[in-house]
N, C-alpha and C positions, 0 to 999 in steps of 0.2 A: 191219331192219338193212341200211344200203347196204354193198355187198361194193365196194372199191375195185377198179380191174382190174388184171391180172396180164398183167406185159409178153410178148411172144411175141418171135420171131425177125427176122431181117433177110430171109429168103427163106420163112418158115413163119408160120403163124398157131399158136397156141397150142391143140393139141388138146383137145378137151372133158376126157377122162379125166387127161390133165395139169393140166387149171385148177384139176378137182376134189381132185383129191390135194394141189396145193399149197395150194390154198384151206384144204385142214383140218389143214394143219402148218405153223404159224407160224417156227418156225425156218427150214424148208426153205425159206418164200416167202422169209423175209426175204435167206437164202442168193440165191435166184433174182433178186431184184429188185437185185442188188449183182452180178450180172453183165454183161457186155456183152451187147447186143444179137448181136452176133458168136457169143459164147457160148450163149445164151441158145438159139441158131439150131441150135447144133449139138445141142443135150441134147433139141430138138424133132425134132430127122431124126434121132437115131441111136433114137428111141422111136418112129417113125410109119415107121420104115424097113424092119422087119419084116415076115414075112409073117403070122404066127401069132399069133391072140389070146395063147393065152397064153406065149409070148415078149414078147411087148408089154405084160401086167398086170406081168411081170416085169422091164420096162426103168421100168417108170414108181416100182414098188418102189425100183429098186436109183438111181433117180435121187433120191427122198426122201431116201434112206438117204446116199446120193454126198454130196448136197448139204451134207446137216448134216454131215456130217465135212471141210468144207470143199474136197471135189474142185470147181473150175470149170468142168471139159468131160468128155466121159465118157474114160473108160481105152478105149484100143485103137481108137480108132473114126480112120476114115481122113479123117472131113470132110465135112461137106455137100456131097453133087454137084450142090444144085440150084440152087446161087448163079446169076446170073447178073453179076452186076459183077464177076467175073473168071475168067478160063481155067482148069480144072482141072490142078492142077501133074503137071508128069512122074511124080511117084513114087504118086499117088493114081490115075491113069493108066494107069501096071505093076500096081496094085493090081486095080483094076477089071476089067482087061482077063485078069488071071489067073482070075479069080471066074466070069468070061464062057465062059472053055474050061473049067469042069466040068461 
């Protein structure tokens, strides 16, 4: 059976352990494939962004889960920093930079 491919981000590629998860939940792809590449980008870095396996088994969880209830980007998360086609905004900025002095 050919597996069609499953889109990835505008600044990420689509992590193995995210292909696999969405590959085996047809809702959730179909959620993922109706996102922007935009989107798409961030639900990739706020899962590969972690330090910790299992914080990360548990970002890829909660993005299956996100997805079919229809969330499009994840809750709380400040943004891809690793865009390069634009400047990271002032307020993600404050953010970053607080995170830095702990």
């Amino acid at each position: 059976m050919h597996q069609k491919t499953i889109s990835g981000g505008t600044a990420h590629e689509l992590a193995p352990d995210m292909r696999k998860a969405l590959a085996s939940d047809r809702a959730a792809r179909a959620a993922w494939e109706d996102l922007t590449p935009l989107a798409r980008n961030e639900w990739v870095c706020w899962v590969t962004f972690v330090k910790k396996e299992e914080t990360r088994k548990e970002h890829v969880e909660r993005m299956i889960g996100q997805l079919k209830d229809g969330k499009r980007r994840p809750c709380c998360w400040i943004g891809c920093i690793h865009r390069k086609d634009k400047p990271i905004s002032p307020s993600v900025r404050a953010v970053l930079d607080r995170r830095s002095k702990k």
